[in-house]
Every structure is written in C-alpha cells, then in structure tokens.
C-alpha positions in Angstrom: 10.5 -44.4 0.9 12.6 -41.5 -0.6 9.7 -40.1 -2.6 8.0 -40.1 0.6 10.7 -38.6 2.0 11.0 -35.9 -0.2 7.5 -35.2 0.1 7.1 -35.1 3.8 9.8 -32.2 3.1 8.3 -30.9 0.5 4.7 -30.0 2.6 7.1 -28.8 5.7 8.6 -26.4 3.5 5.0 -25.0 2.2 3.4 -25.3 5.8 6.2 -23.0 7.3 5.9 -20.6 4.7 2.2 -20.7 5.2 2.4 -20.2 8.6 4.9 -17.5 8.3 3.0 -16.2 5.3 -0.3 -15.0 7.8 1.6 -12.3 9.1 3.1 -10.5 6.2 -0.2 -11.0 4.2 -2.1 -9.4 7.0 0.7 -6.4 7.1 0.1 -6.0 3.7 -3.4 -6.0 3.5 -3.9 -4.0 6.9 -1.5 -1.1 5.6 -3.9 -0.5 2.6 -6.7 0.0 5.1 -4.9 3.4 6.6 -4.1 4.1 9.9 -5.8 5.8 12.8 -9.0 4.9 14.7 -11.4 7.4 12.6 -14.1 6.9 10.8 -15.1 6.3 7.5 -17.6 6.1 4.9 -18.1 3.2 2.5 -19.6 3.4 -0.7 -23.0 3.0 0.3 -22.8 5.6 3.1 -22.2 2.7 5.7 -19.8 3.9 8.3 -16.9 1.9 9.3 -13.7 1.9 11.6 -10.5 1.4 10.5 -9.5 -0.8 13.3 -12.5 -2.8 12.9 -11.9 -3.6 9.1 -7.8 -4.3 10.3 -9.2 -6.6 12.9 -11.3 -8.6 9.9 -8.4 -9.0 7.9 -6.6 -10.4 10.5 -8.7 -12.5 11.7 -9.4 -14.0 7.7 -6.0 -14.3 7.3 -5.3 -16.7 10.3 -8.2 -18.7 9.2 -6.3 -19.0 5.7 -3.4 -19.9 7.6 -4.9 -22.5 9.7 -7.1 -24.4 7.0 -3.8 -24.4 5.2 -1.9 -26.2 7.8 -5.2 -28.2 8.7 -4.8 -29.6 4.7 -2.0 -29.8 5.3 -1.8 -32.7 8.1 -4.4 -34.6 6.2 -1.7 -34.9 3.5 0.8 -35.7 5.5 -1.3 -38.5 7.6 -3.0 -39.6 4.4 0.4 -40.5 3.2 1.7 -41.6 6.0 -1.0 -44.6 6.1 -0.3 -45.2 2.8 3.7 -45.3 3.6 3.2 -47.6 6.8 0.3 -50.1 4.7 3.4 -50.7 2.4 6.2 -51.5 5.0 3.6 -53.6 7.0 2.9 -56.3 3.9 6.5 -56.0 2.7 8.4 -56.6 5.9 5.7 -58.5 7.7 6.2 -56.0 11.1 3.6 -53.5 12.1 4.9 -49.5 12.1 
C-alpha cells in the first residue's frame, strides 16, 4: 500500500509539471519563431506567417500535454485495479 502510495505521488508530481510544462515549452518555442504578423519565406520559397507557425506550436504542444496526462490516468487507473484486486482477496470486502 505505501509503494502504491508513493507512486500515486510520484505521477501527480510528473502530471503537474507536465501540465505546467505546455506553457513554458510553447513560450520557448514561439519566441524562436519572431514576433510580428509579417511574412516570411521558407526554404523552399513557401511563404508563411509568423502567427500561423506560433499558433502550430501551440496547438502541438497542448496535444503533448494532454496525451501526457491521458497516459497518465491509465497508469494511475491501471494501478489502481491492481491495488483494489489485492485488498479485495486479502480482506474479503469489495473497494
């Protein structure tokens, strides 16, 4: 029960800093992306905006976020059948 515990804690602790982790990931990458709404040119003479490619990065980094946190709770539920299958057959009670 401790080691469950502790574990429970342990993916709390990672889920908040992944949840809190989306915004300053997408600061970071958005502030090498340049600031304005102009134009620009990529490589292959495509043209782009920058508030377009700030939007992408945004949006990609709360999908990191969320399939994080969705891993996340299947750990956590995982475990927790596996927790509540071991009190049921020792203490005869269902959780």
């Amino acid at each position: 029960m401790q080691a469950y515990s502790a574990r429970m804690a342990e993916l709390l602790r990672q889920g908040s800093k992944s949840a809190k982790g989306v915004g300053i990931r997408t600061a970071g990458r958005s502030s090498q992306v340049g600031t304005g709404n102009y134009a620009s040119y990529d490589y292959y003479g495509g043209r782009y905006n920058s508030n377009q490619v700030k939007r992408g990065v945004e949006g990609q980094e709360r999908m990191s976020g969320a399939l994080d946190l969705a891993e996340m709770k299947r750990i956590i539920q995982d475990e927790s059948g596996d927790i509540r299958r071991v009190m049921v057959e020792r203490y005869k009670v269902e959780f």
